[in-house]
C-alpha positions in Angstrom: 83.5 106.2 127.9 81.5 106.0 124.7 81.1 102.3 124.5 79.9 102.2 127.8 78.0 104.8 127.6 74.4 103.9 126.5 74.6 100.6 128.4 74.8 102.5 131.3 72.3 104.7 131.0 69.3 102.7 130.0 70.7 100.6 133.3 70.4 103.4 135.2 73.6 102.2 137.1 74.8 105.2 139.2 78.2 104.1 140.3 78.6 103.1 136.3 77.7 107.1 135.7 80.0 108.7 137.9 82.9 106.2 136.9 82.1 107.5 132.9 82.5 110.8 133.5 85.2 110.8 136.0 87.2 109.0 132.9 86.9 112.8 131.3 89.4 114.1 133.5 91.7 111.9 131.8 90.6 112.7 128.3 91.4 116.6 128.7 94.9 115.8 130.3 95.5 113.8 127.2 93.8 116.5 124.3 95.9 118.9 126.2 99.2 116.6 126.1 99.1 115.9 122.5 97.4 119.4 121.1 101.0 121.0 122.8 102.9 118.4 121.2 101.4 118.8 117.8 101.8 122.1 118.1 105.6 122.0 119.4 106.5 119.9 116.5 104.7 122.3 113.8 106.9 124.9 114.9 109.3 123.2 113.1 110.0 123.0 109.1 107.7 120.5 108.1 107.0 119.2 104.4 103.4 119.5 103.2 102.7 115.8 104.2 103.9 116.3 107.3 101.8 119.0 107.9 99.0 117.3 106.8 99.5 114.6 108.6 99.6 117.2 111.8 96.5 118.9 110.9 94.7 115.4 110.5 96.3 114.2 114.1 94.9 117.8 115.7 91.4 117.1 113.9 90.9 114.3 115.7 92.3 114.9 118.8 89.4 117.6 119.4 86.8 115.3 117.9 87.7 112.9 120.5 87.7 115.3 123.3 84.6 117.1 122.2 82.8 113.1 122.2 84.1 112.8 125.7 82.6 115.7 126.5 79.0 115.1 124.7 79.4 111.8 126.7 80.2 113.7 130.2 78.3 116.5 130.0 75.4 115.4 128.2 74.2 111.7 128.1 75.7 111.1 131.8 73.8 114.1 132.7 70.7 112.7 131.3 71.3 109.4 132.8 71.5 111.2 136.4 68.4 112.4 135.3 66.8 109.5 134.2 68.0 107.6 137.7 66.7 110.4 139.6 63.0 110.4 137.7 62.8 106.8 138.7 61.9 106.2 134.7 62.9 103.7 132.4 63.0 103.7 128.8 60.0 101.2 126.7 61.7 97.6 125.8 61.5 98.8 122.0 62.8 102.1 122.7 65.9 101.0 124.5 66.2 98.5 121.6 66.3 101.3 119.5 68.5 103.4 121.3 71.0 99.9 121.1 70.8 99.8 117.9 72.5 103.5 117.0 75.2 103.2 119.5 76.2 99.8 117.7 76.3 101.9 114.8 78.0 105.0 116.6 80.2 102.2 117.9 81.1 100.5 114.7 81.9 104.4 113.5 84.4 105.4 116.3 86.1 101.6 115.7 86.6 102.4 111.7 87.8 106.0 112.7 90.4 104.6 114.8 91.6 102.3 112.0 91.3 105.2 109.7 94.2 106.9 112.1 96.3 104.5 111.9 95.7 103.2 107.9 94.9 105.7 106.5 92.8 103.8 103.7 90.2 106.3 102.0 88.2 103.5 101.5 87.1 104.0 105.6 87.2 107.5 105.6 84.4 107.1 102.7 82.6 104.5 105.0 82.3 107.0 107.9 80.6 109.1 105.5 78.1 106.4 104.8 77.8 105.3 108.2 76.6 109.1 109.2 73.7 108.9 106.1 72.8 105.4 107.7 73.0 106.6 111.5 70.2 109.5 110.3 68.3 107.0 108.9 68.1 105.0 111.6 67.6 107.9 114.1 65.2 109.4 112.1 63.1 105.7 112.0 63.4 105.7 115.9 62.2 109.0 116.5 59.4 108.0 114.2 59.1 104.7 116.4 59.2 106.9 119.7 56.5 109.2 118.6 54.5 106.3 117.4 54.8 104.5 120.6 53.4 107.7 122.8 50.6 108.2 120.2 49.9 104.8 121.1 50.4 105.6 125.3 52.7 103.8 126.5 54.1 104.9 130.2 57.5 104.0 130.0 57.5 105.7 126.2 55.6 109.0 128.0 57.7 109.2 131.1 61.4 109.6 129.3 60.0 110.8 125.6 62.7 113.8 126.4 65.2 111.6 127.7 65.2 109.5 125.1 64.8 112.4 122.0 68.0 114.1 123.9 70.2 110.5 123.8 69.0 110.2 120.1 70.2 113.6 119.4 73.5 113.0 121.3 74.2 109.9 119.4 74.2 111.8 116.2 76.1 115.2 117.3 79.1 112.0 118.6 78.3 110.9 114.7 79.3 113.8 113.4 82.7 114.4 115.7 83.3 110.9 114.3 83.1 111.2 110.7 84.7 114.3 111.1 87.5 112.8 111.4 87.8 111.2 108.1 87.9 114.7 106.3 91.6 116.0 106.9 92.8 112.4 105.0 90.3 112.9 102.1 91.7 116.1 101.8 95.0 115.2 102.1 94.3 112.0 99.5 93.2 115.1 97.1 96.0 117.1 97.5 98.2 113.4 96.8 95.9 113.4 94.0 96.3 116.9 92.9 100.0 116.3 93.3 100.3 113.0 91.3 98.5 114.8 88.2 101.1 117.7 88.4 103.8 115.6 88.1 
């Protein structure tokens, strides 16, 4: 859903929209499958790793789902919109708009190896990825305004369209780095633990 997402939408492919966020269906049946698994299991007598390890799995399992939704109910809303209006986005801003989902991309790619390595070392890269993402958003917000100082019609016509997918891209971000923060967490409670012994 998410890698499709912004493809889509600058597109304005309306049988690609409804396929994306019919796929969310499938991403509530599966929060719901594996949050009452987690939780079944945690109802057991689990050792502080293990619980950590739980809380980390739970974490992301509603990061993912809330991205789904963001995707849904947000950019596949504005991309009915955008359809609908008949508008399209400027060459540079849709360049722009590229450019942070490669990031955003890149981000949910490193989370998912963070799940299954575990290496700090990523979970600090998603932290730098979200200072480069605002960076980057910020400099295409700049670019957007510049561009409708300037008048461009394709730049005037889906200014809010466009300000609403930047904003989207970095609340998905965010859903995304938070991921890394149960595992540096429970890398300082490792830590903690390895100076107490």
């Amino acid at each position: 859903m998410l890698c499709a997402s912004v493809p889509v939408l600058i597109a304005n492919d309306r049988r690609a929209v409804h396929e994306i966020a019919a796929r969310d269906d499938a991403v509530d049946m599966l929060h719901d499958a594996i949050k009452s698994y987690v939780t079944e299991v945690t109802r057991e007598s689990l050792d502080d790793e293990d619980r950590r390890w739980a809380k980390a799995i739970m974490t992301s399992v509603i990061n993912l789902e809330h991205i789904g939704d963001i995707v849904d109910k947000n950019l596949m809303e504005l991309a009915q919109k955008k359809i609908k209006a008949q508008v399209s986005f400027s060459a540079e801003g849709a360049e722009d708009l590229r450019a942070l989902h490669q990031l955003v991309i890149d981000s949910f790619h490193r989370a998912q190896a963070l799940l299954v390595s575990g290496r700090t070392q990523t979970a600090a890269q998603l932290l730098e990825d979200k200072q480069a993402l605002r960076r980057l958003e910020r400099a295409a917000r700049d670019a957007h305004l510049d561009r409708l100082r300037e008048g461009k019609p394709d730049s005037i016509a889906s200014s809010s369209l466009h300000l609403d997918v930047l904003r989207d891209l970095v609340r998905i971000q965010s859903h995304i780095c938070a991921l890394a923060y149960p595992l540096l967490e429970r890398e300082a409670a490792n830590d903690g633990d390895a100076q107490v012994a």
